[in-house]
N, C-alpha and C positions, 0 to 999 in steps of 0.2 A: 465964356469959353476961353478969353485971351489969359484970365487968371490962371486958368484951369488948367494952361500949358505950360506956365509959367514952374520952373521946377524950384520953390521957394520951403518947402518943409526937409527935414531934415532927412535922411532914409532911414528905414524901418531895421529891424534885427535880421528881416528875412531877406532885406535887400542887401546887406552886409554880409549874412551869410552865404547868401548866391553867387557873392560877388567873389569871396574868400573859396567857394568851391570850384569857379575858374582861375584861379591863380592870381587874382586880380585881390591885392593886400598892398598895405601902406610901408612900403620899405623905404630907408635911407641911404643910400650908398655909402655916405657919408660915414654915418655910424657903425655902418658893418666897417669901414674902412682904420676908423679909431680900436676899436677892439681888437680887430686883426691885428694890428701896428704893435697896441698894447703887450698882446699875448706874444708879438712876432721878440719885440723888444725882454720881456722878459723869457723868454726861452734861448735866446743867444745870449744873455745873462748867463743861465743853468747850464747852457752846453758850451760854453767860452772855454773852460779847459778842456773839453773833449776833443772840442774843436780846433783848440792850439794843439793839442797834442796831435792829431791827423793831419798838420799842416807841417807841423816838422818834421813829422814821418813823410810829409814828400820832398821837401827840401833836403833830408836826409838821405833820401833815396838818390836825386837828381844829382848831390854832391860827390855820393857814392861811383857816378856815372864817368866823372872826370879820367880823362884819359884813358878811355877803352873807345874801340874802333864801333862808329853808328852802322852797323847792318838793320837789314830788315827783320830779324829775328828780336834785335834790342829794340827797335823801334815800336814792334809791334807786344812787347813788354812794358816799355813806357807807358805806351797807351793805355795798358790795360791797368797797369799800377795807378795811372791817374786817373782813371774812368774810376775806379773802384774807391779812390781814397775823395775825391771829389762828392760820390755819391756816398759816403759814409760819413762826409760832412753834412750837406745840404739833405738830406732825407730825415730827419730827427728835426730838423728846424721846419721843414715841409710840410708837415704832419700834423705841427704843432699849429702853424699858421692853417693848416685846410679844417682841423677841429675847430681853429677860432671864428674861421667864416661860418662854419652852420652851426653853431651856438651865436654867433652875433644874430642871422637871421630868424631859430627861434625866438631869440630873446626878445624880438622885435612883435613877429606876429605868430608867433607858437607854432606846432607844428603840422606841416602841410603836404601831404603829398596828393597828387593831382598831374592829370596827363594834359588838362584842357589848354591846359599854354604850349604846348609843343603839338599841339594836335594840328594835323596839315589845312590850311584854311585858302582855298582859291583865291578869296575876296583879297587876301594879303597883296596878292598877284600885280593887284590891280593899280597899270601903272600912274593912270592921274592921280587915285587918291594915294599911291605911296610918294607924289610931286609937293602933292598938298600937305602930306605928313611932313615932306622934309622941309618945306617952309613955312611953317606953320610959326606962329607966334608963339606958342611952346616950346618949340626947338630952339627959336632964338635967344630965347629967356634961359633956357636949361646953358645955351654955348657959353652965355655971358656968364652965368653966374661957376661952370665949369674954369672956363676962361682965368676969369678976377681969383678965383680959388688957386690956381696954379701956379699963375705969376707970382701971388701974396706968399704961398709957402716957400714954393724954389726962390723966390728974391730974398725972404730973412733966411730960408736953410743958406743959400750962397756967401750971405754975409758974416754968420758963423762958420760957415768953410772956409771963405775966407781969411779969416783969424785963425782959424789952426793952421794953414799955409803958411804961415807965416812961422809959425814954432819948427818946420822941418829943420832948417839950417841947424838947430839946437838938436832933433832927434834924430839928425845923421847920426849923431855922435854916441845913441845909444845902443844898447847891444839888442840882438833879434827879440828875445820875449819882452825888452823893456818897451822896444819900439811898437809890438802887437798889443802889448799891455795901452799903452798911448793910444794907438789907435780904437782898442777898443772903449776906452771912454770918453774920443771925443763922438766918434759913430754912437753912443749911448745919450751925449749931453744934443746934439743934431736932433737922434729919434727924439727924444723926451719934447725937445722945440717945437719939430715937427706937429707933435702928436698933440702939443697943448694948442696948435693953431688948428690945426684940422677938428678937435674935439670942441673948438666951437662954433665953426663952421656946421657940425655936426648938429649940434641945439638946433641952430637953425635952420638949418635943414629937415629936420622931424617935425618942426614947429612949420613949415612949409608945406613937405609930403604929407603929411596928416590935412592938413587944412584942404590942399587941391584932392586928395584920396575923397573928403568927404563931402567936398562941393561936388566932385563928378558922379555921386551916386547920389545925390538931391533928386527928391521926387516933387511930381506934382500932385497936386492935390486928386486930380482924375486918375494918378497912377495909384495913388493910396487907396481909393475909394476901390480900382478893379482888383487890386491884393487882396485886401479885405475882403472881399465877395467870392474870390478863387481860395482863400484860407478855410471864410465858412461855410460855402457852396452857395447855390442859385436859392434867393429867399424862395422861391416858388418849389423847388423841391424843398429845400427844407418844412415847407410847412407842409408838402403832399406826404413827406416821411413823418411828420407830429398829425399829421392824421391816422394817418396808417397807424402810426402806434397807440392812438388813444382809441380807436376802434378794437384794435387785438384785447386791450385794457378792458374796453368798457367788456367786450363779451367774454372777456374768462369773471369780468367779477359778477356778470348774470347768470350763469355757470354754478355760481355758488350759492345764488338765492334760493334755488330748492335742498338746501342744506342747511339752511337757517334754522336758529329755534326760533326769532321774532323777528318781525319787522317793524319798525317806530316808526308815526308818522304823525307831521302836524296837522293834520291831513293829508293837505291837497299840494304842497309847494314842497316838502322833504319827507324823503322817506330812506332809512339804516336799518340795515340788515345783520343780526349780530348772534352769533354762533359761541357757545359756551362749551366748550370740551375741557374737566378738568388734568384729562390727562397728556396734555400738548399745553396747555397755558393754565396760570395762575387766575386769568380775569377773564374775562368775555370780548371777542373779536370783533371787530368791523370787518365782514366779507363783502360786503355792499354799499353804497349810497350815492344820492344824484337828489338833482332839485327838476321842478318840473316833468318834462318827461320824460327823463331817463327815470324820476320815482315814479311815475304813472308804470313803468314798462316792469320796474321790482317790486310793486305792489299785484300789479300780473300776472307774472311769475310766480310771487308766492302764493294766490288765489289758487294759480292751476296746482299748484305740487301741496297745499293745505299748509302752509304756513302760514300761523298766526299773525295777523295787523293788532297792532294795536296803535291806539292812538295817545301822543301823548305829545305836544305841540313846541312846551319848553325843552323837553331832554333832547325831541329829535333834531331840535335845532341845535343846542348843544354840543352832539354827537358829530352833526354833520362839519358845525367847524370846527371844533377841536381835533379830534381823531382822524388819523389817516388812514386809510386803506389799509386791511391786514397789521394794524395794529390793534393791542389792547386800547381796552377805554382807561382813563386815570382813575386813581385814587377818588376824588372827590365826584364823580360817578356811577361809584361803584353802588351804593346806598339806591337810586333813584332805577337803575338797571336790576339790580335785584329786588325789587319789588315787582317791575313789569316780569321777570325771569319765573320767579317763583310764582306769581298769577299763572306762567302758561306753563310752568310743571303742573299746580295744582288741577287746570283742566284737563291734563295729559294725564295724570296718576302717577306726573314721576316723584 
């Protein structure tokens, strides 16, 4: 029993996909975090002129400004000219970075929609065990390894800020697009820094999330065993429904013994019931057959309703393994069936 709690086997498709229909999927922050950067860095590439030019257009504006009296009518002009040039900056780069978050997160676990993680949950409520979540040795592993990740980036991003603080004294000296132009490639060579520390952070981070994602849906071997059993139902109905249906079987195919033209029997252990219409089939039919008493009960049958027995010990064993139910007999039976056939036309006068 202690093994049997023990949650040591891997989890199943259906444990995965239950787990995927609560919301409950292997994501990276990390990597969503790299992509976004990615897409964020190349999209203020794309719009870098758009975006100088909506910046001069406010510095053009504000210069414009000089020497007229600040009323609240200007003031509330201002405002508006910046609100508007401010949001015709940053709304195209916005856009771009919120398409890159949910393309990062299909790209991770495909796509998901589902309410079950915002679904209101009392138990959340509950103040010990949200004492116990927030100390938890999970938490502490997640601060640390958050922690170590922040310093590492902001210490080398700072050391390359750094070094371009140091080049201002020189790009005082430049004119306003040389000096944006400046800024915008060291803010580019920083991203690019950033982004190659964080993308491997990232690796490892996947390589983490994946591995704790798939320890925590580990089953045991009694959980695998009750799956299996809820997949294929209770063996005790299943086997009261293969009765049920071999019963419905056996009586439609007794049904059809008084429709017979013969029945073949080795006597006493098989007995095939076989019907020749040649305008529905080519060959001659098995509508019947059973060993012991189910043939005592089609030899019965055909007694009552005047169908032919014949006995003939090799073919009806034959018949009974080879042929299946409501099919024809083969080719190389066919020779050994029509002779018992044409026996019981010739008593018949057919």
């Amino acid at each position: 029993m202690a093994d049997d709690a023990e949650k040591t086997e891997e989890p199943t498709s259906k444990k995965i996909e239950d787990a995927r229909k609560e919301g409950n999927v292997p994501k990276s922050q990390d990597a969503s975090g790299v992509m976004t950067l990615f897409v964020a860095i190349l999209a203020f590439l794309m719009l870098f002129p758009y975006m100088l030019s909506h910046i001069l257009s406010i510095f053009k504006y504000y210069f414009s400004l000089i020497g007229m009296t600040i009323d609240r009518a200007l003031m509330l002009d201002i405002a508006i000219v910046t609100i508007k040039e401010i949001f015709l900056i940053i709304m195209p780069l916005s856009i771009a970075v919120a398409i890159a978050g949910v393309i990062a997160a299909i790209s991770q676990f495909g796509f998901l929609f589902t309410t079950k993680s915002i679904t209101p949950d009392l138990k959340k409520l509950d103040p010990i065990k949200g004492m116990k979540n927030l100390f938890s040795m999970k938490k502490l592993i997640d601060g640390i390894k958050i922690t170590f990740k922040s310093f590492t980036t902001l210490g080398i991003g700072f050391v390359f800020f750094f070094l371009f603080i140091m080049e201002l004294p020189t790009v005082a000296l430049f004119g306003f697009t040389d000096q944006m132009i400046w800024l915008r490639d060291k803010a580019i060579i920083i991203a690019f820094v950033m982004l190659l520390i964080i993308f491997i952070f990232a690796v490892i981070d996947i390589v983490i999330v994946r591995k704790q994602y798939f320890d925590g849906l580990k089953m045991s071997k009694q959980e695998i065993k009750d799956e299996m059993k809820n997949m294929d139902g209770d063996p005790l109905i299943k086997g009261k429904i293969r009765q049920i249906q071999m019963e419905a079987s056996r009586k439609r195919m007794m049904s059809a013994v008084p429709e017979a033209d013969v029945v073949i029997t080795n006597p006493t252990h098989y007995a095939v019931a076989i019907k020749y219409d040649e305008q529905k089939s080519h060959a001659p039919i098995v509508v019947a057959k059973g060993m012991d008493n189910i043939a005592q009960q089609i030899k019965k049958i055909a007694r009552e309703n005047g169908v032919h027995i014949v006995q003939n010990p090799p073919l009806a064993r034959s018949l009974y393994a080879e042929v299946e139910l409501d099919k024809p007999i083969p080719s190389e039976l066919f020779g050994a069936v029509a002779e018992v056939l044409a026996y019981i036309y010739k008593m018949n006068k057919k």
